[in-house]
MOPAC internal coordinates of N, CA, C and O (Angstrom, degrees):
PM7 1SCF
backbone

  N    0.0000 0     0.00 0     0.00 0    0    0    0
  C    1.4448 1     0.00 0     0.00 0    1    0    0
  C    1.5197 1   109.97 1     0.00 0    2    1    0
  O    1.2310 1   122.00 1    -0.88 1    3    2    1
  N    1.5052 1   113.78 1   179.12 1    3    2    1
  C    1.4836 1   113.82 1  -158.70 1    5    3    2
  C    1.8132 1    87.07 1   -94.79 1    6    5    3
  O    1.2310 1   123.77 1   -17.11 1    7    6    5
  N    1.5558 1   110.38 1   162.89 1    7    6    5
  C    1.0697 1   106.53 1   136.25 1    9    7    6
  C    1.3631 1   153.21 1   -75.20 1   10    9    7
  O    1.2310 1   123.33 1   164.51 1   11   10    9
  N    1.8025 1   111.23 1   -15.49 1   11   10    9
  C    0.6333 1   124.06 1   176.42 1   13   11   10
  C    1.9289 1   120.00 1  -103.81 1   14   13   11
  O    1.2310 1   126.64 1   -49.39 1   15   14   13
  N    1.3458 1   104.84 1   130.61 1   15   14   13
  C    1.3373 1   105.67 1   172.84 1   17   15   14
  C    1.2202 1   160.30 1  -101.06 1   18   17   15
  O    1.2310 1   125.02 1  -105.37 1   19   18   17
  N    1.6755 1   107.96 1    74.63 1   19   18   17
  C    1.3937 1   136.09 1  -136.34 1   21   19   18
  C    1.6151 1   110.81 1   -77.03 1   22   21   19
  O    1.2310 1   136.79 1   145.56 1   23   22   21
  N    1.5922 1    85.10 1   -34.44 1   23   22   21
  C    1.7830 1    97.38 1   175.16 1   25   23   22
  C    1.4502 1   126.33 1  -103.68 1   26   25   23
  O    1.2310 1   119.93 1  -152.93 1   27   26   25
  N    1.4093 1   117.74 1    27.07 1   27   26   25
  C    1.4338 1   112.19 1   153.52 1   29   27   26
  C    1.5190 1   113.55 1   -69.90 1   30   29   27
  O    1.2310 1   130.78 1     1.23 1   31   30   29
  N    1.2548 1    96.80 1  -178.77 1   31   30   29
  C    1.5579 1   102.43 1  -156.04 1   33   31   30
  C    1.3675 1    95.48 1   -85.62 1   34   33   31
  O    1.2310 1   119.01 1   153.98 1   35   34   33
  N    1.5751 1   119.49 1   -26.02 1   35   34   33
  C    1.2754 1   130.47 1  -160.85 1   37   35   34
  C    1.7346 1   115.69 1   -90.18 1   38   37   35
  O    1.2310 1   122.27 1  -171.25 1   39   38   37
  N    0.8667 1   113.25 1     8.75 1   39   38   37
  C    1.5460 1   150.11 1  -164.59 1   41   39   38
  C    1.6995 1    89.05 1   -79.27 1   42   41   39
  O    1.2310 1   119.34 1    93.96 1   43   42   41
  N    1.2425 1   118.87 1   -86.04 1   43   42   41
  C    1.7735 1   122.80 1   179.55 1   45   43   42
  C    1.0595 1   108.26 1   -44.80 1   46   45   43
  O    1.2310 1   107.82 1   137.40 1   47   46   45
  N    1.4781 1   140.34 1   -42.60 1   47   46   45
  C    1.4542 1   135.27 1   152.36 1   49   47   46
  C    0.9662 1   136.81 1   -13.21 1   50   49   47
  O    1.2310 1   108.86 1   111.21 1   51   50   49
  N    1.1904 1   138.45 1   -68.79 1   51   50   49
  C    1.3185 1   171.46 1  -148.31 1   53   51   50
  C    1.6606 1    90.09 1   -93.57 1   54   53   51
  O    1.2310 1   117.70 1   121.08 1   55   54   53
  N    1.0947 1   121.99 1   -58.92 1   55   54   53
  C    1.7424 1   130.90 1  -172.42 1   57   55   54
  C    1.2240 1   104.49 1   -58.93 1   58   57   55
  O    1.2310 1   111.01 1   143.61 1   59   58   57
  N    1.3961 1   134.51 1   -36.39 1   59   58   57
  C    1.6934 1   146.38 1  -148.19 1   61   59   58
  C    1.9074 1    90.35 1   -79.37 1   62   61   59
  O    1.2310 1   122.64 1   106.20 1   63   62   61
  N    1.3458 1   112.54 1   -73.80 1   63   62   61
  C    1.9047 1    79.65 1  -172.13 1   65   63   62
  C    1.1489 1   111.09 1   -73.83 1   66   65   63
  O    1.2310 1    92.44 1  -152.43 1   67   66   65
  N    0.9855 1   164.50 1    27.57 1   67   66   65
  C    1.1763 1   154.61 1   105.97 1   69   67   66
  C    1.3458 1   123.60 1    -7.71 1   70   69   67
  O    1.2310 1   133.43 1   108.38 1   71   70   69
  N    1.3595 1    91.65 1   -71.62 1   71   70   69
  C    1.6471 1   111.66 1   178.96 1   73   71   70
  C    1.5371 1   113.24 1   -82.22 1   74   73   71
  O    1.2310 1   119.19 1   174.80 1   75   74   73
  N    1.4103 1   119.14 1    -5.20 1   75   74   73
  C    1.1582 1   118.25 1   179.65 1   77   75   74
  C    1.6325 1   103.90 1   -72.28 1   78   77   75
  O    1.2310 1   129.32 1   126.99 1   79   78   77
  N    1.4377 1    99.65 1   -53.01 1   79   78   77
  C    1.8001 1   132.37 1  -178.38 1   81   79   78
  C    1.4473 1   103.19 1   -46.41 1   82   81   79
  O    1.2310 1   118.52 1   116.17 1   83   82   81
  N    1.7985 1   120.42 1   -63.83 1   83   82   81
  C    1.3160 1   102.89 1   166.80 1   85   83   82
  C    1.4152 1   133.62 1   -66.03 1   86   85   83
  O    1.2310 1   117.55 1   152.44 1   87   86   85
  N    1.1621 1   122.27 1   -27.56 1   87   86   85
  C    1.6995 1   108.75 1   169.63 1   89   87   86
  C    1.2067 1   107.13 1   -73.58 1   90   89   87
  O    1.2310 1   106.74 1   165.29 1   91   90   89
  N    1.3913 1   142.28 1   -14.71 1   91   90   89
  C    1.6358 1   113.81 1   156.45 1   93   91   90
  C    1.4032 1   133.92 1   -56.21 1   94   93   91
  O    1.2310 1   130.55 1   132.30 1   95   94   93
  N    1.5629 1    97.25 1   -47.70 1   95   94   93
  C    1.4961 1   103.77 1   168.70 1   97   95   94
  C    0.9159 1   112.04 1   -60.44 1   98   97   95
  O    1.2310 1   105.83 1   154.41 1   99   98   97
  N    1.7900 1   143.89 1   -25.59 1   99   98   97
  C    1.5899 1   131.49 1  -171.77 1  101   99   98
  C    1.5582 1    98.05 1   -84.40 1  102  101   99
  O    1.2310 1   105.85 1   157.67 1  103  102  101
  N    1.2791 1   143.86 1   -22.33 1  103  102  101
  C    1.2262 1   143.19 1  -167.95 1  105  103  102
  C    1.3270 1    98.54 1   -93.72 1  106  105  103
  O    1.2310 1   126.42 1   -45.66 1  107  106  105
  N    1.8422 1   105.26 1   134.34 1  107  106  105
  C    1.4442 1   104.99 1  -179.02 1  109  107  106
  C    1.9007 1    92.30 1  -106.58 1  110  109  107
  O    1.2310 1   135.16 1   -19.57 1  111  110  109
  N    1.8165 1    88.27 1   160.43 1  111  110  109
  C    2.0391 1   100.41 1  -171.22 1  113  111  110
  C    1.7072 1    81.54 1   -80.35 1  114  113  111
  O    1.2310 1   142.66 1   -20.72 1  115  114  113
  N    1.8791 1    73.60 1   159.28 1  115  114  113
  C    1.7030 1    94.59 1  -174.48 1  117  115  114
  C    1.1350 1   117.36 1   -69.08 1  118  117  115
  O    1.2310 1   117.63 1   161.43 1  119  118  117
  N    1.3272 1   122.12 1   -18.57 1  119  118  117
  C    1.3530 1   121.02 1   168.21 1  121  119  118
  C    1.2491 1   129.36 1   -46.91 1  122  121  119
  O    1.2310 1   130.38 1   151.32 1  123  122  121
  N    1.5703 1    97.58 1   -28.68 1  123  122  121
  C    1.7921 1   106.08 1  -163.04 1  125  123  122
  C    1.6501 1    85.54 1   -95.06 1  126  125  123
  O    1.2310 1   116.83 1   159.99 1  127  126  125
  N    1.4074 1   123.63 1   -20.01 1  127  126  125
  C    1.6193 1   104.19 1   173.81 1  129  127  126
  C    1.4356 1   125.11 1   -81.33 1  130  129  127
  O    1.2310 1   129.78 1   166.71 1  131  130  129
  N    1.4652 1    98.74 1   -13.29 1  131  130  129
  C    1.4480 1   101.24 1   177.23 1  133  131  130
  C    1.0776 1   115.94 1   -72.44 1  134  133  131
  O    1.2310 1   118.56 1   151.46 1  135  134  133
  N    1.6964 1   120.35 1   -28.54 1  135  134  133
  C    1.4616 1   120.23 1  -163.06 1  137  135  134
  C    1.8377 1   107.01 1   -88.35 1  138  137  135
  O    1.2310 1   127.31 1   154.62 1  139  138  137
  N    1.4392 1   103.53 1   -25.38 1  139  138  137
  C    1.3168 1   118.53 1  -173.88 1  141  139  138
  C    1.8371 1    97.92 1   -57.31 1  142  141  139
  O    1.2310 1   127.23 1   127.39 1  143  142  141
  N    1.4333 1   103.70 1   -52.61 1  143  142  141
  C    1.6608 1   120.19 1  -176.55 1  145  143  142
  C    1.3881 1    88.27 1   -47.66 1  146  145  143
  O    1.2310 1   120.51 1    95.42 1  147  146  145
  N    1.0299 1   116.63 1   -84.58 1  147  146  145
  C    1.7865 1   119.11 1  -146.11 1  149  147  146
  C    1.9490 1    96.53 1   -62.95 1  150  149  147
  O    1.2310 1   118.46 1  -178.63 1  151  150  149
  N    1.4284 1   120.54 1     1.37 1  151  150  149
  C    1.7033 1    99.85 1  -171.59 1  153  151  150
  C    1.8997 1    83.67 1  -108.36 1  154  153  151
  O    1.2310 1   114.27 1   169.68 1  155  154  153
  N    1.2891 1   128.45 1   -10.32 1  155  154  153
  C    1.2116 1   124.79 1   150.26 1  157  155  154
  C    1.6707 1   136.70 1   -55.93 1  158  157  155
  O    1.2310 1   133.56 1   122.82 1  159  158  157
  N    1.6452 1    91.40 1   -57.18 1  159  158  157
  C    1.2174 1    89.44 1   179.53 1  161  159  158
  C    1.8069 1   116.16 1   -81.97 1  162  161  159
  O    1.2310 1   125.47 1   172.26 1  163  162  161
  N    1.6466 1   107.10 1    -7.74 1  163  162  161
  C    1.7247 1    91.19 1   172.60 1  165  163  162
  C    1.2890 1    86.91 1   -91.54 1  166  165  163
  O    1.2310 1    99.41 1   168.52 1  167  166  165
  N    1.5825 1   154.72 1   -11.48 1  167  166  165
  C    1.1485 1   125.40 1   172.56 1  169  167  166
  C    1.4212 1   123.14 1   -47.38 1  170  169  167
  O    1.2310 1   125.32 1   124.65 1  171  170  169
  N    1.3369 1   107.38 1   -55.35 1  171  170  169
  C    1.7448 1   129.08 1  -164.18 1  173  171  170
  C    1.8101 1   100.55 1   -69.48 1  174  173  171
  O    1.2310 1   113.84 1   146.31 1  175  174  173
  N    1.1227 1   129.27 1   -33.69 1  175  174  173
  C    1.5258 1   142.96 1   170.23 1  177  175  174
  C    1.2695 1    92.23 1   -54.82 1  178  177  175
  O    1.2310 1   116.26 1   102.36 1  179  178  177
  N    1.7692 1   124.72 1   -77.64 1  179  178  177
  C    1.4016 1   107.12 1  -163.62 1  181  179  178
  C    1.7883 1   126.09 1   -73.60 1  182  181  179
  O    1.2310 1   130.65 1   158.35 1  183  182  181
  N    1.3202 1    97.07 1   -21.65 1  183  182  181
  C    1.8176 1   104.05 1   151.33 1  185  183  182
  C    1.4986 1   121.35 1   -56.05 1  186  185  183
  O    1.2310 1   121.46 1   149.74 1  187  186  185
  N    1.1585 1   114.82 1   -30.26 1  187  186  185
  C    1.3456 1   130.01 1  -163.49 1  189  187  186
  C    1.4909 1   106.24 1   -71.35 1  190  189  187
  O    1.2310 1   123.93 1   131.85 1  191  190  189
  N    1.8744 1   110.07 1   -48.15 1  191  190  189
  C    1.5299 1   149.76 1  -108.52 1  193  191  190
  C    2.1505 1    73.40 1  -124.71 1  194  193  191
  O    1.2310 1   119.92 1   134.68 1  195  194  193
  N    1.6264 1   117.77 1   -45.32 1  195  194  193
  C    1.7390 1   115.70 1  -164.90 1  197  195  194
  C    1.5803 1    82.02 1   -98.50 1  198  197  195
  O    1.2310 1   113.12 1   144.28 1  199  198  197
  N    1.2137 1   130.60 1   -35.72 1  199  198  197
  C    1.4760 1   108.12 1  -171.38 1  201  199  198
  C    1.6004 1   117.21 1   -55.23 1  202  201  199
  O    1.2310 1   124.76 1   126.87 1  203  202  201
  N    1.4686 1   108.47 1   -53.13 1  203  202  201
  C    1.4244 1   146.87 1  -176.00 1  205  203  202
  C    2.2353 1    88.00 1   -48.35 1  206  205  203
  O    1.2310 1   128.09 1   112.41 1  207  206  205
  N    1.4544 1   102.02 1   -67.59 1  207  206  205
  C    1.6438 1    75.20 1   178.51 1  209  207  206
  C    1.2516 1   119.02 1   -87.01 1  210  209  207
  O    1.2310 1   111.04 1   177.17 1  211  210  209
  N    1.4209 1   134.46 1    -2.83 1  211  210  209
  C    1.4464 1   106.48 1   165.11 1  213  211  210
  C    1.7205 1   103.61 1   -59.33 1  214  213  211
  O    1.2310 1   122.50 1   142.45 1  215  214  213
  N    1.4793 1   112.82 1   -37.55 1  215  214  213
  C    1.2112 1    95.69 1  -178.38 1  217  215  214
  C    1.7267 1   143.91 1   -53.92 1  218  217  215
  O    1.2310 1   132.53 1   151.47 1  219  218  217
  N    1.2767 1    93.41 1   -28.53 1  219  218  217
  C    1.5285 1   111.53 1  -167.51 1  221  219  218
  C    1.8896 1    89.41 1   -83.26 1  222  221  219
  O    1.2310 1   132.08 1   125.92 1  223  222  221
  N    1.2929 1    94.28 1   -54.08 1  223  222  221
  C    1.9266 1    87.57 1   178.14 1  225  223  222
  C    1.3692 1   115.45 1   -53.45 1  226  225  223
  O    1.2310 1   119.49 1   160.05 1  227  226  225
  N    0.8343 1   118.57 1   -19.95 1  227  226  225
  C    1.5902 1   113.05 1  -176.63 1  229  227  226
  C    1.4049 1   106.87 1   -74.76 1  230  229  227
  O    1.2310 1   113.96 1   140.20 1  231  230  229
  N    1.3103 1   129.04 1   -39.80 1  231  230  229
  C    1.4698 1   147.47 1  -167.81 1  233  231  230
  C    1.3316 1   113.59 1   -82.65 1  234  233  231
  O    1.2310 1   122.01 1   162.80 1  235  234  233
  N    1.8430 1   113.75 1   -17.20 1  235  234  233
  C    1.1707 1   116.58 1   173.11 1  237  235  234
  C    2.0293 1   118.85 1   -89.01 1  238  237  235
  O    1.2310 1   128.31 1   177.34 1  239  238  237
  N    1.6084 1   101.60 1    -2.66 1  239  238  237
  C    1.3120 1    92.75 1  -177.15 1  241  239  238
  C    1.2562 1   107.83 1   -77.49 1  242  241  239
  O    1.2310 1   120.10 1   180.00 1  243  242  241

């Protein structure tokens, strides 16, 4: 037999906070998604906001 005891039952146990611990750290707080949202959506506004007058200037030559 092995020395090592990979297939007790108690084996996945032992692994679980572990893995609990890293998916916290991989998950970012909602805070930081909220702010991400709103630096998106004023991004695309002020792209929106320089596209919009190159456009209109162009139409004025």
């Amino acid at each position: 037999m092995s020395e090592r005891p990979e297939s007790e039952p108690g084996a996945p146990a032992e692994q679980a906070p572990a893995r609990a611990g890293r998916d916290m750290e991989e998950r970012l707080p909602p805070s930081l998604w909220i702010r991400l949202l709103i630096y998106v959506v004023v991004g695309h506004l002020l792209a929106g906001f320089i596209y919009l007058r190159f456009e209109v200037g162009s139409k004025a030559q």
